[in-house]
C-alpha positions in Angstrom: 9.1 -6.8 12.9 11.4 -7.9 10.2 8.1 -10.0 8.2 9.2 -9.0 4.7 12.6 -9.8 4.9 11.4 -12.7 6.6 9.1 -14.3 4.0 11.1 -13.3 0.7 14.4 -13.5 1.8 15.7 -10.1 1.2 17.8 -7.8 3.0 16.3 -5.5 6.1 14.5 -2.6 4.7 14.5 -0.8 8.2 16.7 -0.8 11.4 15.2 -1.7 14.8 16.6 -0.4 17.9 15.5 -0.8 21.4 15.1 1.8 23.1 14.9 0.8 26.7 15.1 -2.4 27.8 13.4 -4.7 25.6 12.5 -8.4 25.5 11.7 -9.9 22.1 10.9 -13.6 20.9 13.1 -14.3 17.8 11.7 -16.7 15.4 14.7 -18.2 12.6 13.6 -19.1 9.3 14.9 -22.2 9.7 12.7 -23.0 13.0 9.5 -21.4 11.0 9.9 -23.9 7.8 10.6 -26.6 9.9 7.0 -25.9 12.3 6.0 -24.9 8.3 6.7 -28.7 7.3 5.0 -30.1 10.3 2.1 -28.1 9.7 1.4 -26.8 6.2 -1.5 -24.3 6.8 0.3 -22.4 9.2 2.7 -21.1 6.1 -0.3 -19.9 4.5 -1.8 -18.3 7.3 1.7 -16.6 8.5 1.7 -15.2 4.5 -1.7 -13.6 4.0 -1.7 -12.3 8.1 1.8 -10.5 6.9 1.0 -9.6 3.6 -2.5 -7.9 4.9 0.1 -6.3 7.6 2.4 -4.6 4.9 -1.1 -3.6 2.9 -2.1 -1.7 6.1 1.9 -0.2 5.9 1.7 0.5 2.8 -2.2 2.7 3.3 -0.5 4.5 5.8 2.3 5.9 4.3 0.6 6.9 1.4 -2.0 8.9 3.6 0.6 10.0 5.6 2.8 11.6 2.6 0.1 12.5 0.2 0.1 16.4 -0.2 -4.1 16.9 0.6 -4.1 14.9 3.8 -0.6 14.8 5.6 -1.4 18.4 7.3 -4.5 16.6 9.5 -3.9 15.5 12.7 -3.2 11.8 13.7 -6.9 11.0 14.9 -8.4 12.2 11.3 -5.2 10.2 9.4 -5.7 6.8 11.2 -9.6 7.4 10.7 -8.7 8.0 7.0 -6.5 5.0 6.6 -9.2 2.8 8.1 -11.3 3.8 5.2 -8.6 2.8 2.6 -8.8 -0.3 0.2 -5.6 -1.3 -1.4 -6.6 -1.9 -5.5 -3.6 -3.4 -7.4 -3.9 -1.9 -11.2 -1.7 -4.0 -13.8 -0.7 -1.7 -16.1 -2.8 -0.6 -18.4 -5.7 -1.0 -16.4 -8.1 1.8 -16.6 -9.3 3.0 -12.5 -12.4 5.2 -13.8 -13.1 7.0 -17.5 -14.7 10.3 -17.9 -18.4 10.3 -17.4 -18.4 8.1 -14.6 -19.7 9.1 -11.4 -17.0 10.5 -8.9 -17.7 8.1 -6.1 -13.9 7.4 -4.8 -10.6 9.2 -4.4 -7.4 7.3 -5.5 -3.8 7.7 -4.0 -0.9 6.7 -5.8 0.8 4.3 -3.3 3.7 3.1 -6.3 3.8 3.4 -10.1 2.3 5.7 -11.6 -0.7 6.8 -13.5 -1.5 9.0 -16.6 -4.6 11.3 -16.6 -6.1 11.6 -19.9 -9.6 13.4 -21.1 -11.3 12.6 -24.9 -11.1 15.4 -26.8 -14.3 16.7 -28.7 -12.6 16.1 -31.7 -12.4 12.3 -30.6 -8.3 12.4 -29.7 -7.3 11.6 -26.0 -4.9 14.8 -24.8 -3.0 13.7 -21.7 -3.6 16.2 -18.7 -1.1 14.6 -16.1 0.8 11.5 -15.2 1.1 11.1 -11.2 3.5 9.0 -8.7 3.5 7.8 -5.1 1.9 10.0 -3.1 -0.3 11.8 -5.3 -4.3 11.9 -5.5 -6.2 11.7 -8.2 -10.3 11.7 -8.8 -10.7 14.3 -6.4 -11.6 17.1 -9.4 -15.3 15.1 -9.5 
């Protein structure tokens, strides 16, 4: 618990309560970068474990408040989440174009994305722009 906060430094994005009793281990950041010093890898390793841990967060959320899926029941979301691939877009980057086979759905975890279609007249007409939580691809 904690992990972001943890590596970045920012303040608690959550609040933890126990709600019985509880016994937790609490590692400072101060004892981390000092094992981190000793041994270098273990930094690295810490990182990528956390940062595939708030990935996994983030692909559940995003099944969990999308409008198509959030009705399902829990077995069918985790199933659906274990199916998900994070894909990080800069902006600008193009996710699929017209005429391409409809092989994948996309949900918007953050940002947002702009739909367009070519026109026959050769302009691009924009059909819809869509944010967090939103699907797109699932037309094809």
């Amino acid at each position: 618990m904690g992990e972001i906060g943890f590596l970045t430094g920012d303040k608690r994005s959550a609040t933890v309560r126990a709600q019985g009793d509880t016994r937790v281990a609490r590692l400072s950041r101060a004892g981390f970068e000092q094992v981190a010093e000793r041994y270098p890898g273990a930094l690295a390793l810490v990182t990528r474990r956390l940062l595939e841990r708030l990935h996994r967060t983030q692909l559940s959320r995003a099944v969990r408040s999308s409008h198509l899926f959030r009705s399902l029941d829990e077995g069918v979301l985790n199933d659906l989440e274990a199916e998900l691939e994070l894909i990080v877009a800069p902006g600008g980057e193009t996710l699929f174009r017209q005429g391409e086979p409809g092989d994948s759905l996309y949900i918007v975890i953050s940002g947002m994305v702009r739909v367009v279609v070519q026109c026959q007249d050769g302009k691009q007409r924009l059909v819809a722009e869509c944010g967090a939580g939103e699907t797109v691809g699932e037309m094809a």
